[in-house]
C-alpha positions in Angstrom: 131.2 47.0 182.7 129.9 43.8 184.4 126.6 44.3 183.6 127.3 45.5 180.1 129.3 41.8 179.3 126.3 40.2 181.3 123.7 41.7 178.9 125.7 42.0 175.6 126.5 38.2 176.4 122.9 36.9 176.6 122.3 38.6 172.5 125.4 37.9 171.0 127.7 35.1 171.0 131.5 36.7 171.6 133.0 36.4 168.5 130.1 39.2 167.5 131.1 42.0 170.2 133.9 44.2 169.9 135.3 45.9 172.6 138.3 48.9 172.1 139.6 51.1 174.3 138.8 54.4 172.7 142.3 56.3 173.1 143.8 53.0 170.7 142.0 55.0 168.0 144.2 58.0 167.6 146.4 58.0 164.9 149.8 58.1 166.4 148.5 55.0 169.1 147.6 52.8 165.7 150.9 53.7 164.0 153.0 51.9 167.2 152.4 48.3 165.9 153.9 49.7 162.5 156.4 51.4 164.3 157.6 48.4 165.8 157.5 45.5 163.9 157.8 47.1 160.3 160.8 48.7 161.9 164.3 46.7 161.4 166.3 48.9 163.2 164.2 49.3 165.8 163.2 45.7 166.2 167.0 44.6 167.1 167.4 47.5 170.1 163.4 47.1 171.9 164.9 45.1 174.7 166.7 44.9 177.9 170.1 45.2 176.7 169.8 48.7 174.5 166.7 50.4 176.7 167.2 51.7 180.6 163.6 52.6 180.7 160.3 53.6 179.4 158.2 56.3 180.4 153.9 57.0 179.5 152.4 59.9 180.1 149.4 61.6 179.9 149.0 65.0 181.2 146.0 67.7 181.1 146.1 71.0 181.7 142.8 71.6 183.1 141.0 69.7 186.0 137.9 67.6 186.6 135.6 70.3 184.1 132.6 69.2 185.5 132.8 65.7 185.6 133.9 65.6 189.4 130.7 63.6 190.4 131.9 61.0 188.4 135.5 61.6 188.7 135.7 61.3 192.5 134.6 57.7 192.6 136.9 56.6 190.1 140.2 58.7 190.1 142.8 59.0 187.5 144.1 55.6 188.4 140.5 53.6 186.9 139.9 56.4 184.7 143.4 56.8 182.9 145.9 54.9 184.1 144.7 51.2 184.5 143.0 51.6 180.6 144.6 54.0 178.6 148.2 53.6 179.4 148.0 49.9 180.4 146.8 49.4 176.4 150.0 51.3 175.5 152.4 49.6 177.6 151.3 46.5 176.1 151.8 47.9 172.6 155.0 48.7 173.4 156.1 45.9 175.4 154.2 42.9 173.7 156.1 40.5 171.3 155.3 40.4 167.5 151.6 38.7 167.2 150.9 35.9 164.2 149.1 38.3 162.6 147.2 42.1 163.2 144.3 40.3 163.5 142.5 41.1 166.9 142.8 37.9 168.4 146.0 37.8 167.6 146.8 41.4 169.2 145.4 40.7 172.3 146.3 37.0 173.3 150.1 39.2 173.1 148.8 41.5 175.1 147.6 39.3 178.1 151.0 37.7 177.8 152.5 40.9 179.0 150.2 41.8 181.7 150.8 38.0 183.1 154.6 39.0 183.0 154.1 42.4 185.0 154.9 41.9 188.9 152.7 43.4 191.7 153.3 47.3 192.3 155.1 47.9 195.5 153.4 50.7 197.8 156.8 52.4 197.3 156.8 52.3 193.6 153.8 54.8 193.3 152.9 58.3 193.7 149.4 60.1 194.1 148.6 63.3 194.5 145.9 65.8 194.2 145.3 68.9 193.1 145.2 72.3 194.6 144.2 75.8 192.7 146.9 78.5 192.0 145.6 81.6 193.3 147.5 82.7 190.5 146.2 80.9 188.1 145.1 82.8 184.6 142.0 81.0 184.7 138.4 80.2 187.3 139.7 76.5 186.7 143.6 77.1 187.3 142.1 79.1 190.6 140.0 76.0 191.2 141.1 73.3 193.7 139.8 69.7 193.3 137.8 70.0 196.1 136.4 73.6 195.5 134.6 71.5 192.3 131.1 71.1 192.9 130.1 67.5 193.3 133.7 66.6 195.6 133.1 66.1 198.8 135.5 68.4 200.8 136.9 65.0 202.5 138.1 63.5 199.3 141.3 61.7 198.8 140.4 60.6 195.4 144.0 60.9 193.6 143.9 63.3 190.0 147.2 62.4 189.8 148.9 59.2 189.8 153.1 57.9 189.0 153.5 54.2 189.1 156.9 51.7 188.3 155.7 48.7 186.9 158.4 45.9 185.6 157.8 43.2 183.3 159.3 40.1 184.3 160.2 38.3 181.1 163.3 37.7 178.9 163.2 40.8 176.7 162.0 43.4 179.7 163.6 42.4 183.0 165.2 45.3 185.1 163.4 47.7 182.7 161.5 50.1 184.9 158.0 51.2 182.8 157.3 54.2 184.3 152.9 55.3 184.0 152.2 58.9 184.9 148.8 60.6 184.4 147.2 63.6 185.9 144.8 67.0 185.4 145.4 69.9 186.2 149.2 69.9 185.6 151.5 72.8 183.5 150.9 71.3 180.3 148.6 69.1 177.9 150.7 66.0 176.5 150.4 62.6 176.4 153.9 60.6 175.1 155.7 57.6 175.1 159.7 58.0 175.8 162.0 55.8 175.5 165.5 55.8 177.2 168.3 54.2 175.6 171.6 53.1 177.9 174.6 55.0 177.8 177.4 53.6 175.3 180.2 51.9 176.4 182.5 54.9 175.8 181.7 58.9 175.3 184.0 60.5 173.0 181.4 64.0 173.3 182.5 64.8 177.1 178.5 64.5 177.6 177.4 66.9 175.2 174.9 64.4 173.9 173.4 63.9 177.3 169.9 65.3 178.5 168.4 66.2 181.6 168.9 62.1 182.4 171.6 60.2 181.8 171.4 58.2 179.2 171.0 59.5 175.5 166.9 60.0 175.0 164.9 59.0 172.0 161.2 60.0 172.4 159.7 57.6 169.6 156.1 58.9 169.7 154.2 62.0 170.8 150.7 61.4 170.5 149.6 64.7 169.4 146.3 65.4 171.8 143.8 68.2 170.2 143.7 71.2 172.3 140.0 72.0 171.9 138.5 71.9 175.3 
């Protein structure tokens, strides 16, 4: 990407280049800064006070198909995590911009990667891969490193779980919870959002989900299934 600014930059001056992360074109992604700040009930609960936590996540059901030679030198964490869900954390995260102009998107969007505190080694999870001999599939059978291309001492992570807190007003003690992998039981990629218990239960936690806390998954970004 270096050498891509390096020769863009010497033909065009920078307010001629436009750079996007691909996965902010899919419909549901475009619809968040709608979502949010067309949104009056929503806009007076998106903080700390109302919301225990948010979790992103993208998950494949397949593995590297083929693209393990370039997959093993970058891993999910360069190739999913650090672009894809990074841009959506922002998104969600990012305070109202002056306008939807570009500019105006992204000089919110560095504000809330300035506010994000360094990962602790214990607040992340990677893992790789192994195939299921009983797998329905040659690629559920198929281990990371049984992929041609991986070298059989690889520790190149296909899956990756990371806490990341934003240390400003509206997001302190909020856990934002990234998790991307291949390979895994289902295809999905979602953004949920966990509101805080109320002050008083009069349902005898009926309401309540597999965490506590009463649930409201906002967006699924519906992912095509053709492979």
């Amino acid at each position: 990407s270096s050498g891509i600014n390096a020769e863009y930059g010497g033909l065009f001056r920078e307010h001629e280049i436009y750079r996007i992360d691909h996965y902010l074109g899919k419909e549901m992604v475009l619809n968040l800064i709608i979502l949010r700040f067309g949104n009056e009930l929503l806009r007076s609960v998106w903080n700390r006070d109302k919301i225990s936590n948010v979790v992103i996540t993208f998950k494949e059901d397949f593995g590297t198909a083929g693209r393990a030679g370039y997959f093993d030198t970058s891993g999910i964490i360069r190739d999913v995590m650090q672009n894809h869900l990074l841009q959506i954390l922002c998104l969600v995260a990012m305070e109202r911009p002056v306008s939807v102009d570009a500019s105006d998107i992204r000089d919110e969007k560095v504000k809330v990667l300035k506010f994000i505190k360094p990962i602790e080694l214990d607040d992340v999870v990677i893992g790789q891969y192994v195939g299921n001999p009983d797998g329905k599939t040659d690629d559920a059978r198929t281990g990371y490193k049984e992929d041609p291309g991986v070298p059989a001492d690889s520790k190149t992570p296909t899956y990756a779980m990371a806490k990341m807190h934003i240390d400003n007003d509206r997001w302190a003690g909020v856990p934002f919870i990234l998790k991307c992998g291949k390979a895994l039981n289902e295809r999905k990629a979602e953004i949920r959002i966990q509101f805080k218990d109320t002050p008083s239960d009069i349902f005898g936690n009926m309401c309540r989900r597999k965490l506590n806390g009463t649930r409201l998954k906002i967006i699924h970004i519906i992912v095509s299934t053709h492979k």
